[in-house]
N, C-alpha and C positions, 0 to 999 in steps of 0.2 A: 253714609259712613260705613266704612270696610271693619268686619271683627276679624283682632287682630288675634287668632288663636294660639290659645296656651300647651306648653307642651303636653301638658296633664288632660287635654283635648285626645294626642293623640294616642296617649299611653290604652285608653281602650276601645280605639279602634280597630274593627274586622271579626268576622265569626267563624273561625277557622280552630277547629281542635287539632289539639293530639297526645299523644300517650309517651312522647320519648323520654323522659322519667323515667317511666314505670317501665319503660322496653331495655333501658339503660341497666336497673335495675335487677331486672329478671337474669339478661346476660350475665351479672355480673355474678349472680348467685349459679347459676348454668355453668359457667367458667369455672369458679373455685369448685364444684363438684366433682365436674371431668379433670380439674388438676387435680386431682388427690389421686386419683387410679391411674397418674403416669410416672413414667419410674425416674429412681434417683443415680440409678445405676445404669449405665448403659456395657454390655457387655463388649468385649472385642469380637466377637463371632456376629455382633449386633451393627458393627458400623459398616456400612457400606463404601464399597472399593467403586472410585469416577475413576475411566481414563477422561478426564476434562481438556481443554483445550491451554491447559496451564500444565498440563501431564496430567503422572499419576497420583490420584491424592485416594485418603480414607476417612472419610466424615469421623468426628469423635461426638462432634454437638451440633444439631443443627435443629432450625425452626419445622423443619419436616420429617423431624428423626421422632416426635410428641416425646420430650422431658420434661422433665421439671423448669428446666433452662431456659428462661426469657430475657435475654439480656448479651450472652456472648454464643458468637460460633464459634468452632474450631476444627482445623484437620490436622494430618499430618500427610506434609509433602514429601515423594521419591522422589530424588536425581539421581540417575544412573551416571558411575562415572562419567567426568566430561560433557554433562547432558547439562541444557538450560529449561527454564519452566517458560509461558509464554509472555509476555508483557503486555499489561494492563494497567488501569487507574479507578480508581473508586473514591467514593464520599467520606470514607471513613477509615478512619486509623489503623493501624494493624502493629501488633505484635508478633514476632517470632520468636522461637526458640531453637537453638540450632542442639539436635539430641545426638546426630551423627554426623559426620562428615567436614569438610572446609571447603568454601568457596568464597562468593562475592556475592553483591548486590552491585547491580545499577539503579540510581534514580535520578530520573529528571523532574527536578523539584518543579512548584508550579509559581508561577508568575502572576497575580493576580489585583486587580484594580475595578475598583465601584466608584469614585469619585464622581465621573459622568457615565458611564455605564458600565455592565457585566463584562470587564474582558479578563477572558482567559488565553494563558500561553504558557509554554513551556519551554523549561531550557533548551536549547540545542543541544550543548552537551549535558552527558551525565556524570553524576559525581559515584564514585565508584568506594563503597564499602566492604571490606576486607571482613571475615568469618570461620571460625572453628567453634567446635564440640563446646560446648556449655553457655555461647554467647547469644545476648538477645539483639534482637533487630527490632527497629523501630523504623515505620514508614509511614510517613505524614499523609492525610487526607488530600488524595488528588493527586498525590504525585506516582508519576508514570514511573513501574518499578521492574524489575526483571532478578531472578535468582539464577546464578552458576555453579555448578559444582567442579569447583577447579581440580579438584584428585581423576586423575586419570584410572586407577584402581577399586578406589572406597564407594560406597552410595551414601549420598547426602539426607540426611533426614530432618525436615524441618515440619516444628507444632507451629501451623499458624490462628492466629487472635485474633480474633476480631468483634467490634461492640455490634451488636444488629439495632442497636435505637436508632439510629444514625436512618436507618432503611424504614424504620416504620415512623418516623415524622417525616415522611414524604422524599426522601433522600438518597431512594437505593438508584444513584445513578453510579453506571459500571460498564467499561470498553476495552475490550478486548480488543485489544492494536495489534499483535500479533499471540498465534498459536505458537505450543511449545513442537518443538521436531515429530512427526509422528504422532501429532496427534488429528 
């Protein structure tokens, strides 16, 4: 006759240690130390100017700037009269704030279906969002977006938002489909 074994059989089997607890632990006291001596202020002589492949942007908060700030990015985007930024798509939400100028958005929202499997698609067309001086913009996760600065005279200044959880649960997916002019 077969013994038919209990699960409480296999609850202690194997002889394998380890310390990730106490390694968990240690980090976390490590961490809150070095967060105390980062600052809560970041200066404007402090943030750094990209020419990126979206244009010209200037970091306000970023996970590589060490602030206090674990939770959002932020920059602020130039469009130079008549100038577009590059189009792309990302996992995660975003805010804007438009501080100067008027233009547009284009997005092409995304299409998406798990029923039988992962498919992703996007519109063909884009749906075009109208903007000036004090308005916010909101652009959904994944959808392929693109910013214009319709003034042929003014530069457009936009704060962009964005959450960074979204990138550290495993999520920072991000494509650059096309660069902005010159960059």
């Amino acid at each position: 006759m077969t013994d038919i074994l209990d699960e409480r059989d296999f609850a202690h089997v194997g002889d394998k240690t380890a310390s990730i607890r106490a390694d968990d632990v240690a980090a976390s006291a490590a961490f809150r130390k070095m967060y105390e001596t980062l600052p809560n202020v970041v200066s404007a002589e402090d943030m750094p100017w990209e020419k990126s492949a979206d244009g010209l942007i200037k970091h306000l908060v970023h996970h590589k700037m060490n602030t206090r700030e674990r939770c959002v990015e932020a920059y602020m985007q130039f469009l130079k009269p008549g100038e577009r930024s590059g189009k792309h798509r990302h996992m995660w939400e975003e805010v804007l704030f438009v501080v100067e100028g008027s233009g547009y958005d284009l997005h092409w929202d995304l299409k998406f279906d798990c029923i039988d499997a992962f498919e992703w698609e996007w519109n063909d067309e884009p749906k075009k969002h109208e903007w000036q001086r004090g308005d916010f913009i909101y652009v959904p996760p994944f959808t392929i977006h693109q910013h214009f600065n319709a003034d042929p005279k003014t530069e457009a200044r936009l704060i962009v938002i964005s959450n960074r959880m979204v990138k550290e649960m495993g999520f920072d997916w991000f494509d650059q489909i096309e660069n902005a002019p010159g960059s």
